[in-house]
N, C-alpha and C positions, 0 to 999 in steps of 0.2 A: 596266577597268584595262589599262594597257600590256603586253604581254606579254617584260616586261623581268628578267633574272638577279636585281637586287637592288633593294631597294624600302625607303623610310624613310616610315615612314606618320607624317603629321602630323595631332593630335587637336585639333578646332578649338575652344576653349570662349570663343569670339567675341569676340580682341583683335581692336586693329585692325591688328596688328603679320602675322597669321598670313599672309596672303600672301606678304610679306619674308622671312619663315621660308623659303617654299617657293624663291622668287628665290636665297636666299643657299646654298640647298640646290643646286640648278640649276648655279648659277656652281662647283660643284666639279665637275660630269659626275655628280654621282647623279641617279637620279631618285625623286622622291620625290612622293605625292599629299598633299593633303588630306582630310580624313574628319570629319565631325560628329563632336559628342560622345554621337551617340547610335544613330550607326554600327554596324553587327550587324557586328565586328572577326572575326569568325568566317568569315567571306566570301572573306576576304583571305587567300590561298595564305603561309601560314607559312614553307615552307620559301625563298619569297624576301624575307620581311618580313627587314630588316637589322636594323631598331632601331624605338623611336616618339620623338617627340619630342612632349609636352603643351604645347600651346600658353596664353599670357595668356588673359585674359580680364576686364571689370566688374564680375563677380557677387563676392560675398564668401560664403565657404565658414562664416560665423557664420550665414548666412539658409536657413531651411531647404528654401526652394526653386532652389538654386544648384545647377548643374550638376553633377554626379559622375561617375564612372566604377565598374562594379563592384571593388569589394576584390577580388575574383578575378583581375583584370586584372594586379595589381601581384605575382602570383604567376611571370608571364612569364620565360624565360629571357634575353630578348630586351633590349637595352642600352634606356634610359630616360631621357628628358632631358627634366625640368618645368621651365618657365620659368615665371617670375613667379607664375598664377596655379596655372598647372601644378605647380609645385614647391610648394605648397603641399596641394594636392588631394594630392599622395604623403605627405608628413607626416602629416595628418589620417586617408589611408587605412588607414597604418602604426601609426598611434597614437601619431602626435606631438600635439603641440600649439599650438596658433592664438593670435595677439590680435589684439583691433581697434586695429588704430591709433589716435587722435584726430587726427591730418593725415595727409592722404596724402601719399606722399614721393612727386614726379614730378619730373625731369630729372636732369642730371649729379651723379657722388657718385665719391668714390674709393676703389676696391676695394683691399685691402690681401688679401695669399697669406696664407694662413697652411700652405699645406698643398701642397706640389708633386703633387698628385693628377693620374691621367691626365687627364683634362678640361682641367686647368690646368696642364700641363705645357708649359714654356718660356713662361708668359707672367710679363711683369714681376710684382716683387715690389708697384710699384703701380702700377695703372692706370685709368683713366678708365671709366666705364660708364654707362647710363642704368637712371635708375630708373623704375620705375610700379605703385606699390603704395598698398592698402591696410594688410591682412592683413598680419603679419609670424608666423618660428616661435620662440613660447618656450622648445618642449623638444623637439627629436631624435625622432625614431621609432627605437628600439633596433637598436643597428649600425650607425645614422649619425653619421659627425661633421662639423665645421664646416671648409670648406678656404677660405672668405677671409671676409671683413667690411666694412664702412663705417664711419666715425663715428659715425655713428645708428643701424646693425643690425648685431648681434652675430654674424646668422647671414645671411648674403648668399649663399653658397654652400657643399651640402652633397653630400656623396657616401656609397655606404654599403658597407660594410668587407666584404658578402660577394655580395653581387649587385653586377650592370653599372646601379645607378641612380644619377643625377645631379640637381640643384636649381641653380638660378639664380636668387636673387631681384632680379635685371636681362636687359635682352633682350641679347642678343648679337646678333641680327640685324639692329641697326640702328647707320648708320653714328657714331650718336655715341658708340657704345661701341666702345674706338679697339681691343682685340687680338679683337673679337666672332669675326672670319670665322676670325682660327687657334682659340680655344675650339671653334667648330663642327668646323672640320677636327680636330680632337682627337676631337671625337666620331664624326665620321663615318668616320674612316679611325684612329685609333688604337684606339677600343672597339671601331664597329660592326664594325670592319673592310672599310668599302667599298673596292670597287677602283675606282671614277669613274670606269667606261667608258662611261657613257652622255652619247652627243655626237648630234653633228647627223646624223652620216653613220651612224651606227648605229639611231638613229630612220628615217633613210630604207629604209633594210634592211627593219629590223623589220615598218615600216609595211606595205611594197610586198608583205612575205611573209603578212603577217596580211590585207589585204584581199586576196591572191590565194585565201589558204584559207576567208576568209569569205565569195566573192563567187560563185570558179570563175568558170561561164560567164556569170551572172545578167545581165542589163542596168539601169543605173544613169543616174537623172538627176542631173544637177548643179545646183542653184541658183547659179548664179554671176554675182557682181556687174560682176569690172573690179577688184574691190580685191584687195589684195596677199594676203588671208587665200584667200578664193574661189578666186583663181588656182593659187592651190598647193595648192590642194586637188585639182584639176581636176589640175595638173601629174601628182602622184602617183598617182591614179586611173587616166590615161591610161597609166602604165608597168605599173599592176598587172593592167589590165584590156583596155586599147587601145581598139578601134573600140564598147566594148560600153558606152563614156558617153559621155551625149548631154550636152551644157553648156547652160543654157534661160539665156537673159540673157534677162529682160522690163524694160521702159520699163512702170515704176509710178509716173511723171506725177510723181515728186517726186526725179528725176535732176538732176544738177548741169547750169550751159550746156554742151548738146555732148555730152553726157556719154554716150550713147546710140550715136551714131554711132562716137565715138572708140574706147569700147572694145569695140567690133564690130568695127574695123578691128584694135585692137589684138591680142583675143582671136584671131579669125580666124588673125593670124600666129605664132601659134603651134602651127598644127595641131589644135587642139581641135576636135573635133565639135559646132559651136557652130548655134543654133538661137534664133536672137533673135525676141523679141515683143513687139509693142506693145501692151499692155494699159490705156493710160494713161488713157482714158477710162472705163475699168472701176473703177480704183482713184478717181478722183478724183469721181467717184460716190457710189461710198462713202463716201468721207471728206467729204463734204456735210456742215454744217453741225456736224463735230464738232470740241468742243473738247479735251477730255480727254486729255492726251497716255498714256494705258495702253491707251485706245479707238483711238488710232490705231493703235498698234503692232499691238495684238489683229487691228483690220481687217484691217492691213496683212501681215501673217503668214498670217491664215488665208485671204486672197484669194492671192499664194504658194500655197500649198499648192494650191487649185483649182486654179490654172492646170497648177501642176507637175505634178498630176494629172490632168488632162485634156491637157496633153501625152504623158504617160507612157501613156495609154490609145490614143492617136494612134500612138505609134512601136509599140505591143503588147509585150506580155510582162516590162512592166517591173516590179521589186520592191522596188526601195532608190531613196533620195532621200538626196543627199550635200550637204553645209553644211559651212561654213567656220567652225564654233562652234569659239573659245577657250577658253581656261580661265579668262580674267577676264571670261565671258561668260556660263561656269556659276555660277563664287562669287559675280558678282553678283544673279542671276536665281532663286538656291537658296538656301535659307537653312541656309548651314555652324553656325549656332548654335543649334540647338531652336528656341527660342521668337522667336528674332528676326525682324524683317521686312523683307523682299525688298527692296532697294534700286530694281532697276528689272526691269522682266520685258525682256529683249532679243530681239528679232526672231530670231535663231535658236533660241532657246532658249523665254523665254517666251510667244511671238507665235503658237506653231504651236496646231492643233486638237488639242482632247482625243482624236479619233481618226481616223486618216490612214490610206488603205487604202497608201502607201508606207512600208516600214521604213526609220529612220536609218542613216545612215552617217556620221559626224563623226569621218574621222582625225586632226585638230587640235586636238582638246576638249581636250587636255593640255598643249598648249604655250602660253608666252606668248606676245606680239606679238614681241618681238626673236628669238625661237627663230624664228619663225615667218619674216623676214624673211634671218636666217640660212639655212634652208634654205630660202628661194625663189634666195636668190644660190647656192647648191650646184646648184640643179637649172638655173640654168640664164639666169634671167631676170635683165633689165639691170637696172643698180642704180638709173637713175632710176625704173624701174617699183619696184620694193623698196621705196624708199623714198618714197612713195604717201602722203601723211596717210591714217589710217582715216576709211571713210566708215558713217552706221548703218543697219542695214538698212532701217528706214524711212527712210530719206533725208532729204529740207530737210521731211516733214511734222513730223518734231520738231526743226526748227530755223524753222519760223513755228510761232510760240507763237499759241495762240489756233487760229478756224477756219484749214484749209487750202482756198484759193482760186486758180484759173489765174493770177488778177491777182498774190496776193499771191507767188506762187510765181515769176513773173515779177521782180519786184523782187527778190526776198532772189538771185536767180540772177546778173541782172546782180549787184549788190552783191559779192556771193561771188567771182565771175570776179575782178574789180578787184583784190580783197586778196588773191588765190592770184597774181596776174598781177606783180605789186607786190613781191611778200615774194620769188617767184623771180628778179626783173629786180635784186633788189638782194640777192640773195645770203643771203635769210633762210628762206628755207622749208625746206633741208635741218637745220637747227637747230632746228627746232620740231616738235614731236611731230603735232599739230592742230592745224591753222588756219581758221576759216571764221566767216560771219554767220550772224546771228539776226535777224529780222526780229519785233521785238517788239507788243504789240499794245497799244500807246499811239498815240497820238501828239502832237506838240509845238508848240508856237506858232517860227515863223523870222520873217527878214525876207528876202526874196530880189526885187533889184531894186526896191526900195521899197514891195514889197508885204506885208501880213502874211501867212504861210502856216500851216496847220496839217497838216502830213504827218506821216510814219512817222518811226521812229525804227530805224537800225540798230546792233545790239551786235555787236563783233567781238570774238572767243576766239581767243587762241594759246598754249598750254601746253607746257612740255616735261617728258618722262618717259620711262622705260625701259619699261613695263610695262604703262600705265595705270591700272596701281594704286592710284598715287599720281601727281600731277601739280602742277606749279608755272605761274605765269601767266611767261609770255614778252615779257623783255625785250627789244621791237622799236625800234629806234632813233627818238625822236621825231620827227626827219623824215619817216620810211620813214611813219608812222602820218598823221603830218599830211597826206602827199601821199593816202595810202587817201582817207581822211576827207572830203576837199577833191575827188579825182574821183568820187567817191559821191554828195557833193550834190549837185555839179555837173552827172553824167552819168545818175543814174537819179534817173527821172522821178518822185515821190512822196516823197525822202525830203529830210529838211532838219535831220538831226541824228543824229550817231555816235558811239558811247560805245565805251568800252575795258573790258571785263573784267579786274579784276583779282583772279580769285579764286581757290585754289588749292583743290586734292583731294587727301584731306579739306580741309574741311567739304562745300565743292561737288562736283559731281559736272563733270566734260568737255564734256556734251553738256548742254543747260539744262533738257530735257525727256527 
């Protein structure tokens, strides 16, 4: 955990909302984690806990295997805000009472006040909210009353007359519930009493002063890509630590065209103590004949780690290995919901060896991508590099679906060049979160110069998003896509057909493997 004055601990009972939780948290200067719901809360230094906020959830509290919290929990002096399925789980704990719906009520409903309660202090008398329920509460838990309602639920929001506890039976966190972000500032700064000092330049502080006291003299590798995460990873290491980290750029044979060279030259100017390798023959070895995109990351992680290793035994005396891990790189690779399962294991997070004779370092795991690219503009670095589409740690081997091949690796590289070449000549790549090919493992019947051909097939993805949390498919101007399209057939040798993704996250995921 950060070692930060004030803390809003978010309890995850696996919506799909809780990330946004923590976003809309974020966007006031608190900072705030998220925690399972089956979290040992005892861990967590108290005197900087501010509040918790229980997040939604699927599960319905009528099944007897549905998430809980102990009854002990709600004994807290600490301010309390359930949401949806959250605010349910407090009723039930308290000894209110539950029904089963027979519909679930999902989307827009109009909230009517009934009750000017802190929580809901200054917001209209009606407003707009989103719903997502099963469960509703038929009877109060003793001390609480009802401070607004719906058409259809009697009891939409509840607070209780002598604790800091709160109910939501709608999410505030999301934009279709139109006064959601002042309810939260209500809570955050009128109950919990936060003071929203945590900013970017206070993270850098913080940061620079906790790996000085975690590291001292110690010597540090960096695994560092080129991407905008790695870099600033490296940035801030070098201020806490100076000449005593080494930055390993390795060529793992599944770099973008150029990609190698460029950001050796680019790393290099900025002072880094950079140590590039080519390993590319090594990795592409290994990834021999496999298909599995979990087996690739796996490889491709715990072959990393070798190398970084056997660098680190090279320079001598080294003890930590530093990575440019997110926090939508932990939630996604960990499972914030007990029983739920793992979306993707990501190359800094799930790719690595179950035992590494180097200790982690990841001053990043906490922030999102935009925090992230915020303070790389703080420290220093130009805004065309900031704003860098992300690239995955395994590189194009999960973007050719199927074996990874020199040949096929070849093709998706040209291909990729074109539409990154393309979308910045006509003024679309700073508008898109992620852009790049997939190299699919079909192929299709063409006709090219009156011949029939049966080549590859490439899929193009461009998404925009704040977070990558959530992500929308990117409206590229039908031309701009025609013109990709058209020099793709045309120029790389194998393909004869290119599709357009249009699919957003949720349901899909950004990267296809």
């Amino acid at each position: 955990m950060a070692n930060v004055d004030e803390l809003i601990l978010i309890i995850d009972f696996g919506s799909q909302y809780t990330q946004l939780i923590a976003r809309r948290v974020r966007e006031q200067n608190v900072y705030c984690e998220i925690v399972p719901c089956t979290a040992d809360l005892s861990s967590y230094d108290s005197n900087r806990i501010k509040g918790y906020i229980l997040s939604g959830g699927p599960a319905s509290l009528k099944e007897p295997d549905s998430p809980r919290l102990d009854r002990s929990f709600f004994n807290t002096d600490k301010p309390v805000l359930g949401i949806c399925y959250g605010m349910q789980l407090m009723a039930d704990a308290l000894n209110g009472e539950l029904v089963r719906s027979e519909n679930r009520e999902y989307g827009r409903s109009l909230m009517i006040v009934n009750a000017d309660r802190s929580i809901l202090h200054g917001i209209a008398k009606e407003s707009r909210v989103w719903m997502s329920h099963g469960d509703s509460i038929s009877r109060l838990p003793e001390s609480f009353v009802t401070i607004a309602s719906t058409a259809s639920l009697p009891i939409a929001a509840i607070a209780s007359q002598n604790k800091k506890m709160y109910g939501l039976q709608f999410h505030p966190e999301v934009h279709h519930t139109v006064e959601g972000t002042k309810i939260l500032r209500n809570f955050l700064f009128n109950i919990c009493g936060c003071a929203g000092s945590w900013t970017t330049e206070s993270f850098i502080d913080i940061t620079i002063r906790d790996l000085r006291e975690k590291l001292n003299d110690k010597k540090v590798v960096l695994a560092i890509s080129g991407g905008v995460d790695s870099t600033v990873c490296g940035l801030l290491l070098k201020r806490a630590i100076g000449e005593n980290l080494y930055a390993i750029f390795v060529d793992n044979g599944v770099l973008r065209k150029n990609e190698f060279a460029d950001v050796t030259a680019m790393l290099s100017s900025l002072g880094l103590n950079l140590r590039p390798i080519d390993a590319s023959e090594r990795f592409l070895e290994r990834l021999q004949g496999v298909e599995d995109p979990e087996r690739k990351r796996k490889i491709i992680g715990n072959l990393f780690i070798d190398i970084f290793e056997e660098e680190a035994r090279k320079i001598g005396g080294i003890e930590f290995l530093a990575q440019g891990t997110l926090y939508p790189d932990v939630i996604e690779s960990v499972s914030f919901k007990g029983p739920s399962a793992t979306i993707k294991s990501h190359h800094n997070v799930g790719g690595l060896k179950n035992r590494m004779e180097l200790k982690l370092v990841e001053p990043l795991r906490e922030l999102f991508k935009d925090e992230v690219r915020e303070l790389g503009e703080l420290l220093g670095l130009d805004h065309r590099f900031v704003g860098r589409h992300p690239f995955p740690g395994p590189g194009l081997a999960v973007r050719v679906i199927g074996e990874v091949t020199r040949e096929r690796l070849d093709v998706l590289r040209e291909a990729d060049a074109i539409f990154i070449e393309e979308l910045r000549r006509h003024d679309q790549y700073d508008k898109i979160w992620q852009a790049f090919a997939v190299l699919l493992p079909v192929k299709s019947v063409g006709v090219m110069g009156d011949e029939r051909t049966y080549e590859n097939v490439i899929a193009l993805r461009a998404v925009t998003s704040t977070d990558a949390m959530t992500a929308d498919w990117a409206e590229i101007p039908h031309d701009v896509l025609a013109l990709v399209s058209n020099r793709i057939i045309n120029e790389v040798k194998g393909v004869n057909r290119v599709t357009y993704d249009i699919s957003s996250k949720p349901p899909a995921t950004i990267e296809w493997e």
